[in-house]
C-alpha beads as a LAMMPS data file, in Angstrom:
LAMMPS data file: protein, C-alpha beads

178 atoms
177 bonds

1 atom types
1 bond types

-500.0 500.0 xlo xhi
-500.0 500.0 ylo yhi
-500.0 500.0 zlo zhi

Masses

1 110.0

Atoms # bond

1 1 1 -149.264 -136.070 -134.267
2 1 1 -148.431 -133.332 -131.651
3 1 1 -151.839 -131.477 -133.070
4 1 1 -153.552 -135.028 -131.876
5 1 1 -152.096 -135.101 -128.808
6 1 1 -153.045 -131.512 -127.598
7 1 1 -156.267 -132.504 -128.800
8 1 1 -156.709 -135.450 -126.542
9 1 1 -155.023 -134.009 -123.260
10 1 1 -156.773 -130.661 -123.128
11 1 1 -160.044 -131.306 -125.242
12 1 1 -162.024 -129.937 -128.291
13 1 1 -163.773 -127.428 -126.013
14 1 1 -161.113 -126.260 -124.010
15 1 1 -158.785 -125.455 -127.588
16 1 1 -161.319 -123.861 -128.988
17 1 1 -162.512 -121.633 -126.647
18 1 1 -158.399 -120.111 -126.221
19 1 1 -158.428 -120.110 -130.524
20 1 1 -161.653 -117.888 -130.448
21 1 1 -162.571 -116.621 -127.197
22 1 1 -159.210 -115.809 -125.999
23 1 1 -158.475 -113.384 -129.400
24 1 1 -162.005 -111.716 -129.076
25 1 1 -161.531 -111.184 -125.507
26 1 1 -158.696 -109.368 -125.502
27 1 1 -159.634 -107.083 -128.468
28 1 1 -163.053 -106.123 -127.101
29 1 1 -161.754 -104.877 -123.319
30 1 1 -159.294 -103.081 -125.181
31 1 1 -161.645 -101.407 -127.922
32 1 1 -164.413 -100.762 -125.155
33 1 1 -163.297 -97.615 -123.825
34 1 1 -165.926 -97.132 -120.858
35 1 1 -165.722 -99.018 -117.557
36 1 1 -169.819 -99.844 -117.387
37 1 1 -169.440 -101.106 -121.357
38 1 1 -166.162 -103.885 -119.797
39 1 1 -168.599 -104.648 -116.775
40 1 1 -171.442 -105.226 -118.953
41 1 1 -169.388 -107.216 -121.665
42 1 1 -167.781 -109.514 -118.493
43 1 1 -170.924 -110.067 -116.804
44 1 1 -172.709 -111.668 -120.369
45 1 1 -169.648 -113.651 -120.330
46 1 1 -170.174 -115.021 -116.676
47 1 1 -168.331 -112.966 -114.113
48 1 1 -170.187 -110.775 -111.198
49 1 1 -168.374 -107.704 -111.282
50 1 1 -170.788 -104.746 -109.571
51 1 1 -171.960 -101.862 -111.829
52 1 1 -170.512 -99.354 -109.399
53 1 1 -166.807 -100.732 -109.731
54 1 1 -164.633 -98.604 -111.868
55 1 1 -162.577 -100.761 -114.140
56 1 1 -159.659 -99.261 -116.680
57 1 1 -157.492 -101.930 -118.843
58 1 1 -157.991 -105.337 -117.103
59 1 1 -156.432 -108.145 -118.864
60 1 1 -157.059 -111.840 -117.793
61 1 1 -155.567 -115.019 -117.874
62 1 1 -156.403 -118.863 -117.701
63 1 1 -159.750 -118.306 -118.652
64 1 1 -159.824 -121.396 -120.859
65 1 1 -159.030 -122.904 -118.203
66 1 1 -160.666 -121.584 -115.667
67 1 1 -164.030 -119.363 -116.241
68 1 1 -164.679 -116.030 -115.997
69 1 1 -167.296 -116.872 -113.023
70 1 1 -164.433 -117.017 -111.098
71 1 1 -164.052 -113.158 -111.336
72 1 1 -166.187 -111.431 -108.790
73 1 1 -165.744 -107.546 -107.703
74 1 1 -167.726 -105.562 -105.859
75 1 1 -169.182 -102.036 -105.136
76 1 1 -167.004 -99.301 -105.722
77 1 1 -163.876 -101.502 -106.183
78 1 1 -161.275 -99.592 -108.021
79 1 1 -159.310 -101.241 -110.266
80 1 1 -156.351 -98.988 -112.058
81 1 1 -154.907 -99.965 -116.322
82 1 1 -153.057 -102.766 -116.815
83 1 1 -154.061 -104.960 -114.145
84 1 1 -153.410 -108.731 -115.043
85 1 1 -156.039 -111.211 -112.850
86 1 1 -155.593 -114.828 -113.263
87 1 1 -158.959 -116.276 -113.114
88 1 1 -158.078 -120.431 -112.750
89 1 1 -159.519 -119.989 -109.883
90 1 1 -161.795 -117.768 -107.538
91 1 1 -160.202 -113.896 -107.432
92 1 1 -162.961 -112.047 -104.985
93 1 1 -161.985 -108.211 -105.463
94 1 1 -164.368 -106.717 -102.387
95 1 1 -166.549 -103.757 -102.456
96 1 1 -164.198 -100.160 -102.120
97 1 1 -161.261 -102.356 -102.509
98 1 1 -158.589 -100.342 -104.964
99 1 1 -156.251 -101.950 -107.251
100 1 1 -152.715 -99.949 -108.194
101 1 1 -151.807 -100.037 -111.915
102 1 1 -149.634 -103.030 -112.906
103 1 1 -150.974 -105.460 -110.383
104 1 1 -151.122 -109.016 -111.046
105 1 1 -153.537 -111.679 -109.366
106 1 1 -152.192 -115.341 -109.491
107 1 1 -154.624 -118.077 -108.373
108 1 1 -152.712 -120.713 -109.313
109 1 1 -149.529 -122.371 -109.287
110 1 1 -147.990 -124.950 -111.507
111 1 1 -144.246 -125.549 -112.391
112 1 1 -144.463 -127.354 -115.847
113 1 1 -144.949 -130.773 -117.175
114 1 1 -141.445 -131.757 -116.054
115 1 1 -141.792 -130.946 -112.636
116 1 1 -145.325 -131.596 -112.094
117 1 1 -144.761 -135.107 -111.035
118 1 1 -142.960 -133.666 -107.856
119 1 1 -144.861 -130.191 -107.796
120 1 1 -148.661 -130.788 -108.701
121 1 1 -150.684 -127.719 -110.150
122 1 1 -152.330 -125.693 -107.080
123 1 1 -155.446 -123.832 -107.324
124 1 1 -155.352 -121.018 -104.773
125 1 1 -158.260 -119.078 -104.325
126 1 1 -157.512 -115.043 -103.846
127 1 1 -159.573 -112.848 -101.730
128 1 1 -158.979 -108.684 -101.463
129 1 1 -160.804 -107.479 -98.365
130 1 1 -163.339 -104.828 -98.268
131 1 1 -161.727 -101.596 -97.968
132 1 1 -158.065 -102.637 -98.602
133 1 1 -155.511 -100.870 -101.143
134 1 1 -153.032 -102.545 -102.987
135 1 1 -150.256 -100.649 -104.612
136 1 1 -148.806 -100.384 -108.124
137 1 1 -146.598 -103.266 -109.515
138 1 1 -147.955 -105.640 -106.778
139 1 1 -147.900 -109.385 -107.422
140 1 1 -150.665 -111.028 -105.277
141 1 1 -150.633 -115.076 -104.541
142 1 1 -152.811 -114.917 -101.125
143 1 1 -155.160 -113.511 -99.227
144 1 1 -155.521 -109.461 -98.504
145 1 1 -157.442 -109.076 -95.562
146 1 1 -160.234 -106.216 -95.232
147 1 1 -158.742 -102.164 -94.335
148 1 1 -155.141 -103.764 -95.526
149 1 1 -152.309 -101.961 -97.237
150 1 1 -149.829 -103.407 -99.461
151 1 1 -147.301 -101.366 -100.589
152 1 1 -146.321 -100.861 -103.993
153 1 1 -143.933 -103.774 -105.429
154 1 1 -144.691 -105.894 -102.856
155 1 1 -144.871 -109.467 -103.772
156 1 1 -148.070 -111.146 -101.291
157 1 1 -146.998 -115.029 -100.749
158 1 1 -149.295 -115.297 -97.503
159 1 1 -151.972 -114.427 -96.209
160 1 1 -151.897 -110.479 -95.163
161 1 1 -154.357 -110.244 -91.784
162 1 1 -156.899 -107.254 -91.855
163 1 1 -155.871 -103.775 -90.766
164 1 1 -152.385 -104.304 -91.449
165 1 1 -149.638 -102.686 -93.697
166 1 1 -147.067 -104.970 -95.518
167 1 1 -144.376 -104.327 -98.189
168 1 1 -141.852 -105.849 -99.336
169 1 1 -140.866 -109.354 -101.416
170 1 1 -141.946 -111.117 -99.718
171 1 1 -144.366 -109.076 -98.671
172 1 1 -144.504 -108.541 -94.481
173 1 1 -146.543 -106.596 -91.804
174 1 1 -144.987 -103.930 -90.509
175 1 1 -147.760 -102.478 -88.673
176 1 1 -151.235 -102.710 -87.750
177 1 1 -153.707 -100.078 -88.344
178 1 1 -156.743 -98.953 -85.980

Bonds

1 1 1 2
2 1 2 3
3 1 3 4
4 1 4 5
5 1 5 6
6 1 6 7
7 1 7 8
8 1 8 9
9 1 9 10
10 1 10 11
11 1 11 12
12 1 12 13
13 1 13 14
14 1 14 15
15 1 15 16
16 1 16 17
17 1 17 18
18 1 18 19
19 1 19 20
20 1 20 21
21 1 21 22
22 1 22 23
23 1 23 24
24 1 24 25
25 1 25 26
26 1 26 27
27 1 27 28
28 1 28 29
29 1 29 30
30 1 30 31
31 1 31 32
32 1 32 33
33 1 33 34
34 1 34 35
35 1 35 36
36 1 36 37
37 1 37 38
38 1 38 39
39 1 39 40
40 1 40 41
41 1 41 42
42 1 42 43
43 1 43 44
44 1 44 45
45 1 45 46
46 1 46 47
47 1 47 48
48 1 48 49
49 1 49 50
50 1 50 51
51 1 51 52
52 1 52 53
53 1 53 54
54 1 54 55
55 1 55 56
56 1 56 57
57 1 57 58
58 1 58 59
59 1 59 60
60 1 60 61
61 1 61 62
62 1 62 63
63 1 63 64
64 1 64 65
65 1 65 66
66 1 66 67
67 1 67 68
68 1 68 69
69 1 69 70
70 1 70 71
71 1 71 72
72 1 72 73
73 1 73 74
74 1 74 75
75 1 75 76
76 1 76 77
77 1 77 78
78 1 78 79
79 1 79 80
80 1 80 81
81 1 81 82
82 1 82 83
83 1 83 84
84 1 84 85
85 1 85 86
86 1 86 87
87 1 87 88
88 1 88 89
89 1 89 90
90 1 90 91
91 1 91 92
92 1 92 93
93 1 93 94
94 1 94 95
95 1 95 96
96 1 96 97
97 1 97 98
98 1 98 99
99 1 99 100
100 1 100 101
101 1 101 102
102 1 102 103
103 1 103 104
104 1 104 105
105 1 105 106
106 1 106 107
107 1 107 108
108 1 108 109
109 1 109 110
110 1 110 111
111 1 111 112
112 1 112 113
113 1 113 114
114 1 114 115
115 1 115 116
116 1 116 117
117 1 117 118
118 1 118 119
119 1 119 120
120 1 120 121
121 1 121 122
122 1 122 123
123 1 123 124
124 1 124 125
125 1 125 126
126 1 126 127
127 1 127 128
128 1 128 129
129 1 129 130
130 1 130 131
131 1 131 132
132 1 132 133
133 1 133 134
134 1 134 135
135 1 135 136
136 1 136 137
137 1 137 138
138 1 138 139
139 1 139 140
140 1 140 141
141 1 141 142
142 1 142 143
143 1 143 144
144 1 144 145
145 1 145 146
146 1 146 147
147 1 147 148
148 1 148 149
149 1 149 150
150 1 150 151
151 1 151 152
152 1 152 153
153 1 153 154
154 1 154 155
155 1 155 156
156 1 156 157
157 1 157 158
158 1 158 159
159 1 159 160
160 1 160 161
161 1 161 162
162 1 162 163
163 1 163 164
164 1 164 165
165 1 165 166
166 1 166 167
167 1 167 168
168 1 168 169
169 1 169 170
170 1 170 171
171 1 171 172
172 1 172 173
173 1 173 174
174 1 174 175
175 1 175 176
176 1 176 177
177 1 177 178
């Protein structure tokens, strides 16, 4: 009964592709131990990551969800082990953008089936500027504008404006670079 229910709320395709793809996924970016070999592998699967980026331990989320062409990152983006990117929706990593280790991308919000009467699910599109840094342990729910700095731990609510610095949870700018 539950089993049918599942079923009929979230589809055939949709359970099947978390039963099979979801597994296979995760064991393959792990097992792959070169960064062009996880670019390759992601790109058959749909996302448009640039063969210049340097990529360690990624691990995503939501992609049964959402779909891996929501992934994008660019030239020389540098993205450090045990990032976690949420890809329900668009995550835009720009070219010689850097990642810390530990980050995590959320591009979506949604309190539960309770609560989602009053709170409806969000998507929320995430965009790293060109250039920017982002530091270790950083959880990142907006925008990070282009030649930004985040430091490390900082939690990113809103929107960071380019050439900045912010830190903190919530993250804040507390001073603009030249």
């Amino acid at each position: 009964m539950i089993l049918m229910k599942i079923i009929k709320e979230r589809g055939v395709k949709v359970i099947l592709k978390y039963l099979i793809l979801s597994p296979l996924l995760e064991v393959v970016l792990k097992l792959l131990p070169y960064s062009p070999l996880r670019i390759l592998f992601l790109n058959i699967l749909g996302a448009k990551i640039s063969y210049n980026a340097i990529i360690y331990n990624i691990n995503l989320i939501n992609y049964d969800i959402g779909s891996l062409k929501n992934l994008k990152i660019g030239k020389f983006a540098h993205i450090e082990p045990g990032i976690l990117i949420d890809v329900y929706d668009r995550v835009d990593i720009s070219d010689y953008a850097s990642m810390g280790p530990n980050c995590t991308i959320i591009s979506h919000s949604k309190a539960g089936n309770i609560l989602e009467k009053f709170y409806p699910p969000k998507k929320i599109p995430i965009k790293i500027g060109k250039h920017s840094w982002v530091g270790s342990n950083t959880v990142v729910m907006a925008d990070v504008g282009d030649e930004a700095i985040i430091g490390p731990g900082s939690v990113v609510n809103k929107n960071i404006p380019s050439n900045s610095i912010a830190v903190g949870v919530p993250a804040k700018v507390i001073r603009k670079t030249n």
